[in-house]
C-alpha positions as CSV (number, residue, x, y, z in Angstrom):
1,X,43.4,-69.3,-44.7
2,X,41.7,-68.5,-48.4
3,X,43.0,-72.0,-49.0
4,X,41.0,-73.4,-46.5
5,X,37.9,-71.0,-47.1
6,X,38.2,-72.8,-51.1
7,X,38.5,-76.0,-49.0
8,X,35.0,-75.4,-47.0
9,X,33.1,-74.3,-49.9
10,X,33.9,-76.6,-52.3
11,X,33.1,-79.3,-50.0
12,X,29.9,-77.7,-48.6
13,X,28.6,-77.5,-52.4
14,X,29.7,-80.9,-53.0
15,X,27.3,-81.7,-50.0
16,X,24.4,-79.5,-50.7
17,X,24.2,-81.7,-54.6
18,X,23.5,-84.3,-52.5
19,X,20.5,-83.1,-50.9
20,X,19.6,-81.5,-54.5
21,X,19.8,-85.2,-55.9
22,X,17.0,-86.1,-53.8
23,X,15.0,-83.4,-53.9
24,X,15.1,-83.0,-57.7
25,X,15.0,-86.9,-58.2
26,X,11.7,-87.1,-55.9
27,X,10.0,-84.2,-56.9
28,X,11.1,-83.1,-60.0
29,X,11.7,-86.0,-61.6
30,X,9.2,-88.4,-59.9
31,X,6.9,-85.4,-60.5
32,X,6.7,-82.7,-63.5
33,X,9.5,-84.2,-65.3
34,X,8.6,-87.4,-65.3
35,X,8.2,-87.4,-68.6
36,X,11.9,-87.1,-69.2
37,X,12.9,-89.6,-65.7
38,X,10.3,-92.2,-67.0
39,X,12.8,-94.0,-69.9
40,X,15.3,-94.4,-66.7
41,X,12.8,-96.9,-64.8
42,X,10.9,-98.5,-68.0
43,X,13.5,-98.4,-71.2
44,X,11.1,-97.8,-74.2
45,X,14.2,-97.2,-76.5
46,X,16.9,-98.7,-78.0
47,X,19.1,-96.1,-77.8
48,X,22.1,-95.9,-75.3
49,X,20.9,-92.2,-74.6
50,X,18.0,-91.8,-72.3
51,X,15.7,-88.8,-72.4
52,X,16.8,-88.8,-68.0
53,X,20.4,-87.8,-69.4
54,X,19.5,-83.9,-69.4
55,X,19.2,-83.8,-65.9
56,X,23.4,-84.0,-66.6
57,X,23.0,-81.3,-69.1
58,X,21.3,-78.9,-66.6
59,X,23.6,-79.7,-63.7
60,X,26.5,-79.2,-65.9
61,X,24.8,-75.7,-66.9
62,X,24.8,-74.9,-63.1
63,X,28.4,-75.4,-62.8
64,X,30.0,-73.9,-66.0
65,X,27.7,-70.5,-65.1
66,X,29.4,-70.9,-61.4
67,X,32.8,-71.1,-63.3
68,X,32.4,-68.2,-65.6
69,X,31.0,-66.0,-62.7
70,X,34.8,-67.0,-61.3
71,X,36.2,-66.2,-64.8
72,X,34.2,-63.2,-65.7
73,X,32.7,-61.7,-62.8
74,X,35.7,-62.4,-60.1
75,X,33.4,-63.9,-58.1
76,X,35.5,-66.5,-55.8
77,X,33.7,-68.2,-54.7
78,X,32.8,-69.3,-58.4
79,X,35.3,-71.7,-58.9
80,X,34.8,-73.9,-55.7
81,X,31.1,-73.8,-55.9
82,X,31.2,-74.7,-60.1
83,X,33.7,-78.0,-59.2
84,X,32.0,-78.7,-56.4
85,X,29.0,-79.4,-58.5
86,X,31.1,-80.7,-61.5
87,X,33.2,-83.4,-58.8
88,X,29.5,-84.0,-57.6
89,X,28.0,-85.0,-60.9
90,X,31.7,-87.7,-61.6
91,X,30.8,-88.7,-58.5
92,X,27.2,-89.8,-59.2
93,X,28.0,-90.6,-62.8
94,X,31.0,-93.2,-61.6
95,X,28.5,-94.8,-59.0
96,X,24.8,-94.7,-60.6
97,X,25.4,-94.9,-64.2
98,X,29.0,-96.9,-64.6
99,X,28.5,-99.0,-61.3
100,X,25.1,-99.8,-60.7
101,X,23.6,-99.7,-64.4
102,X,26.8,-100.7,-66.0
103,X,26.2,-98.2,-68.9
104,X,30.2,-98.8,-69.2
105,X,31.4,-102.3,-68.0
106,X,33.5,-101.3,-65.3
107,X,33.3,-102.0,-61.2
108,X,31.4,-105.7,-62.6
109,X,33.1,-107.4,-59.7
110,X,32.6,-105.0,-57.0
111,X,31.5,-107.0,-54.2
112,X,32.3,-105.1,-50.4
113,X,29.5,-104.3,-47.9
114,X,29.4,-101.0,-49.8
115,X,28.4,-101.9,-52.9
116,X,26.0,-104.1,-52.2
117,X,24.0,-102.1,-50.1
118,X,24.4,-99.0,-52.8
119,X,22.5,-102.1,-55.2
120,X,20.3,-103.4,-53.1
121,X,18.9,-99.3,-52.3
122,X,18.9,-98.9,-55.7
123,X,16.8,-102.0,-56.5
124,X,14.1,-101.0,-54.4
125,X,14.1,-97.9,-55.9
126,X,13.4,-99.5,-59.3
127,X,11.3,-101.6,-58.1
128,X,8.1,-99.4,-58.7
129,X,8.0,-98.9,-62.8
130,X,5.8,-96.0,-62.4
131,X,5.7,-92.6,-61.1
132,X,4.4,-93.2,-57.8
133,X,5.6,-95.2,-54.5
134,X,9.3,-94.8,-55.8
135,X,11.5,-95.0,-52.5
136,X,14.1,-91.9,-53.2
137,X,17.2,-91.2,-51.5
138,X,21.2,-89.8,-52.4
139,X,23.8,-91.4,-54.1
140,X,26.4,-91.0,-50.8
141,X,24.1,-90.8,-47.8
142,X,22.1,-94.5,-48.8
143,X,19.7,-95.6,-45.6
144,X,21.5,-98.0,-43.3
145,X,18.9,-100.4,-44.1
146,X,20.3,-101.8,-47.2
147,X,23.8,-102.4,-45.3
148,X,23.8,-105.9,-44.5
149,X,26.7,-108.2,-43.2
């Protein structure tokens, strides 16, 4: 049964990053930080490192404290909530930053009615340069619009 309890919370923290992508990429980083988003949508650098990349630093904060409250305090429910985060953040990394900005040259050839609908939201979402009129949305839960047979 505590098997299952791990289970449940580690997917229901998996599932709650999504809605935190969203809210932190439209408000956070469409709005206060947009100093630090800004080099994500308009490169100004020649660097391979964008300013955007401590958003991974703080998430990766988030979970390590969630795994040493497991480690240090005995605080279970630690451990599933800390990898839930950390499987969250692969997750994103694998599809945002390997497979739709090719940052590493892998998934090129990708081409299922997935994929291309994951591109095509994320086009429109870098369509606007600026701060403003930026269409938001999660990594997993793209809007059925950009599905197209």
């Amino acid at each position: 049964m505590q098997t299952l309890l791990w289970i449940f919370v580690f997917l229901c923290a998996y599932s709650i990053m999504e809605f935190m992508a969203w809210f932190t990429h439209k408000y956070i980083m469409h709005g206060f930080l947009w100093s630090l988003h800004r080099d994500h949508h308009k490169k100004d650098h020649d660097s391979w490192f964008e300013r955007n990349d401590f958003f991974f630093i703080f998430y990766a904060i988030v979970s390590i404290t969630f795994i040493l409250l497991w480690k240090y305090n005995n605080l279970w429910v630690g451990l599933p909530i800390g990898i839930g985060i950390f499987a969250y953040g692969l997750s994103y990394f694998i599809v945002h930053d390997i497979f739709i900005h090719q940052r590493f040259k892998l998934f090129r050839n990708a081409n299922n009615w997935y994929a291309k609908g994951v591109r095509r939201a994320h086009k429109m979402h870098h369509k606007h340069l600026g701060k403003e009129d930026s269409e938001c949305f999660g990594m997993l839960f793209v809007p059925f619009k950009y599905f197209k047979k």
